[in-house]
DRENTORBA-811912 format. One line per field, with one value per residue (C-alpha): residue number from 1; residue in one letter; z negated, y, x negated. Coordinates in steps of 0.1 Angstrom, whole numbers, plus 5000, padded with zeros to 4 digits. Each point is the difference from the previous one (the first is absolute). Example, Ala and Ser with C-alpha at 12.3 -4.5 7.8 and 13.67 -1.06 7.14 Angstrom:
2
zado <- [1,2]
vovo <- [a,s]
pz <- [4922,5007]
py <- [4955,5034]
px <- [4877,4986]
This chain:
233
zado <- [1,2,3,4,5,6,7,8,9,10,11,12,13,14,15,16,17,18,19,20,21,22,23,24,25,26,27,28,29,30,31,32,33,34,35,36,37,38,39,40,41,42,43,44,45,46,47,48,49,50,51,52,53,54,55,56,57,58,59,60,61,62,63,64,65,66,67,68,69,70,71,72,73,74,75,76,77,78,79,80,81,82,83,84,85,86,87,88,89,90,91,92,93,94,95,96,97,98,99,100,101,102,103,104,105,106,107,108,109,110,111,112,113,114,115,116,117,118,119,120,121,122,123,124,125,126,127,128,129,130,131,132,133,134,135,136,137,138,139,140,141,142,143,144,145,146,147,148,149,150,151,152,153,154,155,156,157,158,159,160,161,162,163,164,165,166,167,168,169,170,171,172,173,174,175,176,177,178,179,180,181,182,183,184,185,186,187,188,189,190,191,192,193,194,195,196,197,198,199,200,201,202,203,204,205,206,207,208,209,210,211,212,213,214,215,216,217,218,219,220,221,222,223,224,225,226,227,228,229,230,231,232,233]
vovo <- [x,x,x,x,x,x,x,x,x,x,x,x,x,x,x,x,x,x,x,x,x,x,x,x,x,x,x,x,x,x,x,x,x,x,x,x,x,x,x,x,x,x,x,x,x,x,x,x,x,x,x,x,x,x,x,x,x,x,x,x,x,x,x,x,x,x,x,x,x,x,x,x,x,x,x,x,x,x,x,x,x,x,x,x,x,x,x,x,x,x,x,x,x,x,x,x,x,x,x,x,x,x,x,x,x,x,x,x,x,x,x,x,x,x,x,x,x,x,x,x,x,x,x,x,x,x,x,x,x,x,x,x,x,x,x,x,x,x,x,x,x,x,x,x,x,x,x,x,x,x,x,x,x,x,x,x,x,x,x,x,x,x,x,x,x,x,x,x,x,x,x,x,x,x,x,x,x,x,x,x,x,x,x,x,x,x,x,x,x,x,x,x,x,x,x,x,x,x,x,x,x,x,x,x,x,x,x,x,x,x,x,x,x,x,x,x,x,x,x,x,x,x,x,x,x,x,x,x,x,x,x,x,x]
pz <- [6820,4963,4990,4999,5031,5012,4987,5015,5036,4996,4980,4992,5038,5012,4967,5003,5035,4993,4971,5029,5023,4974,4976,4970,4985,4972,4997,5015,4985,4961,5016,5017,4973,4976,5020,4994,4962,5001,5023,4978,4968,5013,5025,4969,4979,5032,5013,4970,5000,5031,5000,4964,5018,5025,5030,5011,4995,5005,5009,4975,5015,5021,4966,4979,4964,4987,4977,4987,5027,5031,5010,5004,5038,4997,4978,5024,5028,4980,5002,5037,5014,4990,5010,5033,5006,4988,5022,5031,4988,4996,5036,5013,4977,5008,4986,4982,5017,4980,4984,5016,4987,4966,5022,5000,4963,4992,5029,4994,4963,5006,5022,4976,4973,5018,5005,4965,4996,5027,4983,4965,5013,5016,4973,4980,5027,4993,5026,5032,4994,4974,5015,5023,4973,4976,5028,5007,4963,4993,5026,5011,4968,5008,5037,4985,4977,5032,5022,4975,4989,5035,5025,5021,5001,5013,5026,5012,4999,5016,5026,4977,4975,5030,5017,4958,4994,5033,5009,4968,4994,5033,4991,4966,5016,5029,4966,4978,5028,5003,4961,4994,5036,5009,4967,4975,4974,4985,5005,4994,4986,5021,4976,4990,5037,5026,5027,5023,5021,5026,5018,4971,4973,4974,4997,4965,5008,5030,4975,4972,5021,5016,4971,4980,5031,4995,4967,5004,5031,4987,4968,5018,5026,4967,4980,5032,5005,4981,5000,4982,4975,4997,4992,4974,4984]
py <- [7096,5008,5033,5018,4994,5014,5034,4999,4989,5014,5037,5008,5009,5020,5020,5009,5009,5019,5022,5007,5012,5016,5016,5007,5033,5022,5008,4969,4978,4998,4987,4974,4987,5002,4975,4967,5007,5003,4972,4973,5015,4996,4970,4981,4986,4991,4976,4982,4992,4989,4980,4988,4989,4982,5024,5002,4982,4996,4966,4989,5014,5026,5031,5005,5000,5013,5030,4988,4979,5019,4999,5024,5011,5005,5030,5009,5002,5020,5021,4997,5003,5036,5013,4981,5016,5029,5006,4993,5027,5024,4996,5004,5024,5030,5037,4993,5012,5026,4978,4995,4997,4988,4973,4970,5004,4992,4972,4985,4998,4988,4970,4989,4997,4977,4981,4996,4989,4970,4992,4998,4977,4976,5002,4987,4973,4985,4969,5015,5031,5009,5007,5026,5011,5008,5020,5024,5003,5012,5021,5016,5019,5021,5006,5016,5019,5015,5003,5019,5022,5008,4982,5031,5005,4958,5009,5029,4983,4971,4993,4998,4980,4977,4993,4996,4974,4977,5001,4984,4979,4984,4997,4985,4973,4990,4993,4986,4979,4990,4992,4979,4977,5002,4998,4992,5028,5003,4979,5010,4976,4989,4997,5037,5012,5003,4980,5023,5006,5027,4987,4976,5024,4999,5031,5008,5001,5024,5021,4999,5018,5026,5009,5004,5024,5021,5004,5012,5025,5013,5012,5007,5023,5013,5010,5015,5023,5036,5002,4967,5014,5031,4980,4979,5035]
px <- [1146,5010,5012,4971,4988,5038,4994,4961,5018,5032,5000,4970,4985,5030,4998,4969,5005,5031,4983,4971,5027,5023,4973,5021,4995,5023,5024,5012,4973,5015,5034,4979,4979,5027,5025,4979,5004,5039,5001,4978,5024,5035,4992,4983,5028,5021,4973,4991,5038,4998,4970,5015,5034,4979,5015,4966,4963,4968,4980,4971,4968,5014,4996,4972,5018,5033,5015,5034,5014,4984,4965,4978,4998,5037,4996,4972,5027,5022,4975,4986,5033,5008,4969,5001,5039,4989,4969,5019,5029,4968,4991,5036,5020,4992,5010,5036,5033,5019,5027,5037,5037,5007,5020,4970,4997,5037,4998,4969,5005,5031,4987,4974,5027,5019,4967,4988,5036,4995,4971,5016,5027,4975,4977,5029,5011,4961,4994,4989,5009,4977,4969,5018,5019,4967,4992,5027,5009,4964,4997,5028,5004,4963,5014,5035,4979,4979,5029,5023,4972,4985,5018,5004,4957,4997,5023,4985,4967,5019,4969,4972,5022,5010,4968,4983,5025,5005,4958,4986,5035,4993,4960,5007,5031,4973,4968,5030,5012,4963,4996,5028,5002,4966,4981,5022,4986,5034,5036,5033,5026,5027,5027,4998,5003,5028,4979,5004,4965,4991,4968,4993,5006,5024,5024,4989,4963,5012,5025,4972,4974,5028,5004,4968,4990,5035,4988,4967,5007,5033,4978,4974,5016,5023,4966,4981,5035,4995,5042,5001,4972,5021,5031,4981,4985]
């Protein structure tokens, strides 16, 4: 299977199912649409380094061609994955909860600090710790963003925000799990992990899609909220 043929098998059909089921419609829609573009922006530089570092690859024949160091069905998944997280949070969020106590801002902003903070220091450490240190230095910073600014909205929308993260994490560890063991679409070097494997896959590749889908539905839920909106006005 190359990577092509992944996103035809492996995102494509539930998207399209999901949009059926979910039919998008304003105000929510823009929100929606808008996601893939921030995601292919800000997730850009990051992966070239990575593919550049040799963290991650790709097997000759598996891509079509390449732009910089990472080919093109990758930037087609930074793409596919937002919508695909997104669709399913437009089936399962709901009307938005009024928000709660200041409390989860000051907490939650508070926890992501100490995050990108972990990530820093492993980042810095190299060796096996870098991949999972690229990934909570470059992430962790959007998440304290969200939490500080409307930590207190995410946790009253704590059910939709839950149930958008954990369904199309566990969806997209069962197709990367698939990818890399079955098919071998994409490897991951072993001298830039910890080792450590949870049903033959790696932490990071675990971590990496956690987070990617905290991303998308914490903005997501943040953009749909009209107190967040107010706040940003």
């Amino acid at each position: 299977m190359t990577y092509l043929g992944f996103h035809l098998v492996f995102i494509l059909p539930p998207l399209l199912l999901l949009l059926l089921l979910a039919r998008p419609r304003p105000p929510r829609l823009w929100a929606y649409l808008l996601m893939p573009l921030i995601a292919l922006l800000y997730t850009t530089p990051w992966d070239n380094y990575l593919v550049w570092k040799g963290v991650w690859g790709y097997p000759e024949g598996r891509v079509l061609f390449r732009i910089g160091y990472v080919p093109l069905e990758e930037y087609l998944f930074f793409l596919l994955q937002p919508l695909l997280t997104g669709a399913f949070l437009l089936k399962v969020a709901g009307r938005p909860p009024e928000g709660g106590k200041g409390l989860a801002r000051v907490v939650g902003g508070g926890a992501w600090l100490l995050v990108a903070a972990l990530g820093v220091l492993l980042v810095a450490l190299e060796g096996r710790y870098l991949y999972l240190g690229l990934i909570l230095a470059y992430f962790a910073p959007v998440f304290l963003l969200q939490w500080a600014y409307g930590g207190d909205l995410l946790w009253a929308w704590r059910r939709a925000f839950f149930l958008g993260v954990s369904v199309p994490t566990l969806y997209l560890w069962a197709a990367d799990f698939w990818a890399i063991r079955r098919e071998g679409i994409w490897w991951i070097a072993e001298e830039y992990t910890l080792g450590l494997e949870v049903a033959g896959l790696p932490l990071e590749e675990m971590v990496f899609f956690l987070f990617t889908n905290l991303a998308v539905v914490g903005g997501l839920l943040l953009a749909w909220h009209p107190e967040a909106l107010r706040r940003l006005r």
